[in-house]
C-alpha positions in Angstrom: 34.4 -18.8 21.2 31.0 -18.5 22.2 28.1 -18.7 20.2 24.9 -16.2 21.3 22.9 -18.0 18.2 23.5 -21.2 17.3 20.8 -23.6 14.9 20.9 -26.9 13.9 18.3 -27.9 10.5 16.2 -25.4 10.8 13.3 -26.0 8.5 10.3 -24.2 7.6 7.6 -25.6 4.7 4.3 -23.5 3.6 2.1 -25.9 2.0 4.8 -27.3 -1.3 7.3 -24.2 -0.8 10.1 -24.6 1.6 11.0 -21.4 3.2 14.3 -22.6 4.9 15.4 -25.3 3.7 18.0 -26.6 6.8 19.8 -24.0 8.7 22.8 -24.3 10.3 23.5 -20.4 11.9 26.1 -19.9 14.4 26.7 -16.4 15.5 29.1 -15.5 18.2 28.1 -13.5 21.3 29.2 -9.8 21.3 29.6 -9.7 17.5 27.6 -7.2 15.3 26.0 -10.0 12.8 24.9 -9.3 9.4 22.5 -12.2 7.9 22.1 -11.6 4.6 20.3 -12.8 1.0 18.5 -11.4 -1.8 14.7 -11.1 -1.5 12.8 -14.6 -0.7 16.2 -16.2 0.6 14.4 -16.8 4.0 15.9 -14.5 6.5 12.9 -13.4 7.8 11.7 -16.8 8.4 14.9 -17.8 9.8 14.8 -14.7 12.7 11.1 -15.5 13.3 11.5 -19.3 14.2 15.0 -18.1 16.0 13.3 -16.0 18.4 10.0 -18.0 19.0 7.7 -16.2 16.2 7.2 -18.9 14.2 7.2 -22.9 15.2 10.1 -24.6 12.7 8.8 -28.2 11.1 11.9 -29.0 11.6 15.7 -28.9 13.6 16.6 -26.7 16.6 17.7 -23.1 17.4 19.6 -22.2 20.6 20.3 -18.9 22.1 22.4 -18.4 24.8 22.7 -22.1 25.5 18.6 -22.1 25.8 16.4 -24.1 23.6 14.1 -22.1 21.8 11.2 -23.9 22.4 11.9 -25.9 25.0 12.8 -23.2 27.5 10.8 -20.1 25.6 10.8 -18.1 29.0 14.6 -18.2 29.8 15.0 -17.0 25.8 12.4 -14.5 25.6 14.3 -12.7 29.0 17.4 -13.0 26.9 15.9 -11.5 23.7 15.1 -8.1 22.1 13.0 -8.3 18.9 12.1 -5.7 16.4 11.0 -7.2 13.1 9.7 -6.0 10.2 6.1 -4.4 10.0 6.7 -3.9 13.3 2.8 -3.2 15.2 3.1 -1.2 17.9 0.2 -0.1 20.7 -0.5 2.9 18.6 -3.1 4.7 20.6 0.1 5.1 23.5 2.4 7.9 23.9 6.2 6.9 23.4 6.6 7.1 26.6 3.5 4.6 27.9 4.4 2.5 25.3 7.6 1.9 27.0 6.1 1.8 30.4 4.0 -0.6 29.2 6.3 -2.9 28.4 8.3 -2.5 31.1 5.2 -3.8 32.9 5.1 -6.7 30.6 8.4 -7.4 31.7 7.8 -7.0 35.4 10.7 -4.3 35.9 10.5 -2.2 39.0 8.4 1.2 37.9 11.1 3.3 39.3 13.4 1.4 36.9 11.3 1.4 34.1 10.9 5.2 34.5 14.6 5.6 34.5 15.4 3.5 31.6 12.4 4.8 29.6 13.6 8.8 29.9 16.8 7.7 29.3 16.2 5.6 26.5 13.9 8.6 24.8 16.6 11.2 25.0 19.0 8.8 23.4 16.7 8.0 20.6 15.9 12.0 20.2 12.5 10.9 20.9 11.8 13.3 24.5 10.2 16.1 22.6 7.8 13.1 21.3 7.7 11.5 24.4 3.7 12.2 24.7 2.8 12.0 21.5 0.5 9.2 20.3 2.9 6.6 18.2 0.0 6.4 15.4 1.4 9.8 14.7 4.7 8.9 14.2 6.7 9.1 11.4 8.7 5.6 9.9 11.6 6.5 11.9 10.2 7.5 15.0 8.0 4.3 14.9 11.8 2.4 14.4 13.8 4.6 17.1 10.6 3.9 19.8 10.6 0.1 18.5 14.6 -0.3 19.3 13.7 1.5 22.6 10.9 -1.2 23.6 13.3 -3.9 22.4 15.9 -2.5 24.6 14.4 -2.2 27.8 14.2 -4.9 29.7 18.6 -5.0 28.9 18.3 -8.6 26.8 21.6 -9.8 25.6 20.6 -10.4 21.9 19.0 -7.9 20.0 17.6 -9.4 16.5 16.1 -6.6 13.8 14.8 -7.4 10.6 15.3 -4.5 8.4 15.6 -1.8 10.7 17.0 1.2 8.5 14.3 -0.3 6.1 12.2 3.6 5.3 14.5 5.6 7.7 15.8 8.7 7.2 19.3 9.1 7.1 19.3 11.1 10.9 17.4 8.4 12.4 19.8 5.8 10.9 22.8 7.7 12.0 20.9 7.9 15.8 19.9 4.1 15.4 23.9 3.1 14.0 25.3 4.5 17.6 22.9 2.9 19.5 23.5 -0.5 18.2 27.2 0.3 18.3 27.4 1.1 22.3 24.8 -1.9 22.7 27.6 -4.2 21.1 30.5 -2.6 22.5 29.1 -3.6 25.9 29.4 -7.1 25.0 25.7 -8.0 24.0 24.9 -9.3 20.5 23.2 -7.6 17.5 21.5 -9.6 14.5 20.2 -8.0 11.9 19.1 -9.0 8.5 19.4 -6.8 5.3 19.9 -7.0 1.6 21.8 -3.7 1.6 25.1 -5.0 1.3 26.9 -1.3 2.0 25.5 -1.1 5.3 26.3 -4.7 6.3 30.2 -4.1 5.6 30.2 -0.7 7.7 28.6 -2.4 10.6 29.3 -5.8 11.0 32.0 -8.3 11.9 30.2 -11.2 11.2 28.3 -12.1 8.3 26.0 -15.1 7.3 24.7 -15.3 4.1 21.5 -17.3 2.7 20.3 -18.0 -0.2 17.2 -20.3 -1.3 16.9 -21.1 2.3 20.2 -22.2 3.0 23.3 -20.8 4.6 25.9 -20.9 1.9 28.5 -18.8 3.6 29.1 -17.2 7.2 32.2 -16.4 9.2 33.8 -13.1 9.8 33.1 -10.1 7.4 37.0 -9.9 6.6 36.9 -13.5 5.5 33.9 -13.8 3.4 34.6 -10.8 1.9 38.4 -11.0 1.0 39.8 -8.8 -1.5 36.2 -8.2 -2.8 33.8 -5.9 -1.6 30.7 -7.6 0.2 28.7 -6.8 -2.5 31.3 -8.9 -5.0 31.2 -11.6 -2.8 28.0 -11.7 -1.8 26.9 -12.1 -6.2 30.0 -14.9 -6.4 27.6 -16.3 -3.7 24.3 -16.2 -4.3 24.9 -16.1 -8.2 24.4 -13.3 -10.8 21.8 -13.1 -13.4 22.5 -14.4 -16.7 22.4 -11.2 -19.2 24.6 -12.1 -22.0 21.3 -12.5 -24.2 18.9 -10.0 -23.4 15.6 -10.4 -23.9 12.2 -8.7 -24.3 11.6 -5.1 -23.6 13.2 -4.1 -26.8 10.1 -1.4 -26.6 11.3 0.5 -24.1 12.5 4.0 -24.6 13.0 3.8 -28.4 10.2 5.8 -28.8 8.4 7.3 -26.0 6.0 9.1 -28.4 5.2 5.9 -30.3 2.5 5.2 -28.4 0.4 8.4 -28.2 
């Protein structure tokens, strides 16, 4: 089997906090990859030194048989990225923002025009096509980013969040997109902490916690008879409430305090 993604001790330290603390990620090309971990488990991190955001202090990250840093060019032709707090040119039109970067990328216009029509009817976005992006709403913004990060055809597609603040039509419009994108043998990464839409999408799942990988493989195996939600707390550990504590104030009396 193949591996699209593959890292080797990845590490990441801010000042005396370690972000990721060794990562060893392998995710196999054409699967629909879920990397998951409660808030703070260093996904983000992970995807930003992965696709050349962020330098690592530490280890290695291939993609496609490319080094990361070593051969950033041959990656970042490889490589669609739309990460969280995504900042887009918002004083372009949908449509010149993907023309732009279609220029960026040095794709024929009359393939970039193609591509950019076809990839705003597909997203629903054609009526909004000339609309400035600032005036987009938090799914538009998301449907236009996943067209920019589309264009230019890459063969792994990494999102961090992306159904974070969207509306359930968008998410449905964005869920077929990734789904033909995959089904065409290209490779789709994204991180979440919502454990229900992992299982409906994925195949393969990695799971971090405290900036390690404690878990990855195929979604049938890590989640055996459990859900992925089960799992995923055997994993990462559940809080201890057998002897709750504080808040003993709250709701006894709402009045009390008036």
């Amino acid at each position: 089997m193949t591996d699209a993604v593959r890292t080797h001790g990845l590490f990441k330290r801010y000042g005396q906090q370690v972000a990721v603390a060794g990562v060893d990620l392998a995710v196999p090309a054409g699967s629909f990859a879920g990397l998951v971990g409660p808030n703070g488990a260093g996904k983000t991190t992970t995807l930003g030194m992965i696709t050349g955001l962020l330098r690592p202090d530490g280890g290695s990250a291939m993609i496609d048989g490319y080094d990361v840093w070593r051969d950033p060019v041959a990656v970042k032709a490889r490589i669609g990225v739309l990460p969280e707090g995504l900042r887009l040119f918002e004083r372009l039109s949908g449509r010149e923002l993907l023309l732009y970067n279609g220029r960026l990328r040095r794709i024929p216009k009359a393939d970039v025009e193609r591509r950019a029509d076809e990839l705003l009817a597909v997203m629903d976005l054609t009526g909004a096509a000339d609309k400035l992006v600032v005036d987009y709403s938090t799914g538009m913004r998301k449907k236009i980013g996943l067209a920019a990060a589309l264009l230019h055809n890459p063969s792994v597609l990494f999102l961090d969040e992306p159904f974070e603040g969207v509306d359930p039509v968008s998410a449905a419009t964005l869920t077929d997109v990734l789904r033909r994108f995959t089904a065409s043998g290209a490779t789709v990464i994204f991180s979440s902490h919502v454990m229900d839409l992992v299982e409906r999408l994925c195949d393969w799942v990695s799971v971090m916690s405290a900036g390690h990988i404690v878990a990855q493989g195929p979604l049938a195996e890590i989640r055996g008879a459990r859900t992925l939600n089960q799992a995923f707390l055997d994993l990462v550990g559940r809080p201890d409430r057998t002897t709750p504590t504080g808040l003993t104030w709250l709701g006894a009396n709402p009045k009390a305090d008036q």
